[in-house]
N, C-alpha and C positions, 0 to 999 in steps of 0.2 A: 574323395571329395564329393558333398551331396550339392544338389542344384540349393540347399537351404544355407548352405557355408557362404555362395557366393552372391546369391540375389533375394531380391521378398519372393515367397512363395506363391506369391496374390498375384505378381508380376507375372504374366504371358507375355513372350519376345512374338514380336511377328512371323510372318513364314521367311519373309525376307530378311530379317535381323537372324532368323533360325536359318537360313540358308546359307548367309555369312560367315554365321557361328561354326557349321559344319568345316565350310573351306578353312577357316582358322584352325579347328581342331586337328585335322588330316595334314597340314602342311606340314611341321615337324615331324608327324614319323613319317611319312612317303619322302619328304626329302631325305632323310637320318637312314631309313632301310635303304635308297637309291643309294647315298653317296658310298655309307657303309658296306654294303653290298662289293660296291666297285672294287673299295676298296681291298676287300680280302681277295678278289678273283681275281685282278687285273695282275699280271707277273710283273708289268714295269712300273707298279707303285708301289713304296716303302711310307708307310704311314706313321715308319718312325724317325724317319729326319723329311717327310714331302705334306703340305699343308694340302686337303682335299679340293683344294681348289686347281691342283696341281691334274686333276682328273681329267681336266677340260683338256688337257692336252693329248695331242698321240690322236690315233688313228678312232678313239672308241670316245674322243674327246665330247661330240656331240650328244652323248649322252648326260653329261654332268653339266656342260651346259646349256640343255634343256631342264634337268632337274633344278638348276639355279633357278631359270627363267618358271618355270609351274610354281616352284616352291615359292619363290616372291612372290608369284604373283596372287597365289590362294594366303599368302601374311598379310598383303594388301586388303584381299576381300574379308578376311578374318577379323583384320584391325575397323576396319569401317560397322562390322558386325556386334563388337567387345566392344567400340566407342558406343554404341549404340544400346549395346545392354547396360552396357554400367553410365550412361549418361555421363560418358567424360570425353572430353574433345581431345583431352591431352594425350591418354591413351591410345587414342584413334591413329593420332600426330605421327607420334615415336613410332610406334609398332610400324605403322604403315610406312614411315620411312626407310625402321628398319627392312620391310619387303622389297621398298623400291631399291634400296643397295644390292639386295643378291639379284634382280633385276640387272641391274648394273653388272654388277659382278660378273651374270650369265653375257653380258654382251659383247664385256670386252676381257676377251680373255689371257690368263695368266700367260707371261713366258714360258717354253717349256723347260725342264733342268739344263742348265751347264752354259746356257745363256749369257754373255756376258755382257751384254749391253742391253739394259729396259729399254723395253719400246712404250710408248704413249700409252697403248693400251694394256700392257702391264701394269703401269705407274697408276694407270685409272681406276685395275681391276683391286690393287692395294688399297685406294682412294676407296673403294666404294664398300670394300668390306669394311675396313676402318669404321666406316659409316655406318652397315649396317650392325656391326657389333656393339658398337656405344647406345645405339639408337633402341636395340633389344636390350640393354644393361640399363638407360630409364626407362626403359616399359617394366620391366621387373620392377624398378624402385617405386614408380608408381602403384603398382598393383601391390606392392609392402604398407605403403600410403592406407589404401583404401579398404586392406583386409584390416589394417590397425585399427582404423577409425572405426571399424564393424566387429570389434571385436573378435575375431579371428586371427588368433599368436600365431598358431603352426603356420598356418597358411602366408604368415606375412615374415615368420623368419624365412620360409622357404622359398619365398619370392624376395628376399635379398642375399641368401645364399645364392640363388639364381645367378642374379646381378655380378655376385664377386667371382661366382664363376668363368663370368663371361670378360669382366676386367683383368682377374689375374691369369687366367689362359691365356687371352692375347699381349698382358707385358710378360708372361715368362717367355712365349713363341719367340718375342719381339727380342728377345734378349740373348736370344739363343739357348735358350735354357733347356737340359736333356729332355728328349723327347716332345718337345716344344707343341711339334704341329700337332701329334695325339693330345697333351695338354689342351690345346685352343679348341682342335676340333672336337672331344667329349663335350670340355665347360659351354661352348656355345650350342649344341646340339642339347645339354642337359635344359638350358634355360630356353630354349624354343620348344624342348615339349612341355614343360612348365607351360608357359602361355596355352599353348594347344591345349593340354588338359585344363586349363581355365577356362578356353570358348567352347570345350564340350561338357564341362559343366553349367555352364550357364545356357544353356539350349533346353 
């Protein structure tokens, strides 16, 4: 993707819109190589029936959620940065809401396996992914919006590819469906560096 697919050329982003932009770019993959990472080392995670949020728990728990907490929080500074280049407040909205959920996510953390009774802050940590998944799946469908109207195809199937990524990962998760949590945890991990490589092409 060139910086001419995504913005006018004439257009210069500020240091501070450019600064934004960076935090946006870097937040899916340092989160994606963080959780990824864990995930193949840790011996008490099974990444094919355990959602990565599952990380948070155990002894090395603080690690995953911190990556939650940084990760959100450089979506946040990202979204305010991409509301700002592409002059849309709605994109700012979503995305950045989407941040504050893994925000959320990082605070209150998952049950560990075999749990039998949710605690509040399990019920909340479901609640906020929830949230931050929907909330990254219209940030996609907006940026499908706004590649359309700029006449940019690839760019705008691929940013609803994104999206369906991110909805049919979490109902097949939700459904039980094999391999569920790998399912959810690719498709949303795919359509967050989609965004990322859109705030670093626009810088």
């Amino acid at each position: 993707m060139t910086a001419t697919l995504t913005r006018d050329v004439a257009t210069t982003p500020t240091t501070t819109t450019r600064r934004l932009l960076l935090a946006g770019a870097v937040s899916a993959p340092l989160w994606g190589a963080v959780a990824l990472g864990q995930a193949a080392l840790r011996s008490d995670f099974d990444f094919t029936v355990q959602p990565l949020s599952m990380l948070s728990t155990g002894s090395l728990g603080w690690l995953q959620i911190t990556n939650f907490l940084v990760g959100g929080g450089l979506t946040v500074a990202g979204a305010l940065g991409l509301g700002r280049s592409l002059g849309s407040r709605a994109v700012a909205r979503w995305w950045g809401l989407s941040g504050a959920g893994f925000v959320a996510a990082g605070a209150l953390v998952l049950d560990p396996a075999g749990t039998t009774a949710m605690s509040w802050h399990g019920a909340g940590h479901l609640v906020a992914g929830t949230v931050a998944f929907l909330a990254l799946a219209v940030t996609c469908l907006l940026l499908a919006g706004r590649f359309r109207r700029e006449g940019h195809a690839v760019a705008a199937v691929v940013s609803v590819l994104a999206a369906v990524s991110v909805v049919v990962g979490n109902a097949w998760a939700m459904t039980g469906g094999t391999y569920g949590s790998m399912t959810l945890g690719f498709g949303v991990l795919a359509a967050m560096l989609w965004v990322s490589a859109v705030c670093a092409s626009r810088r």
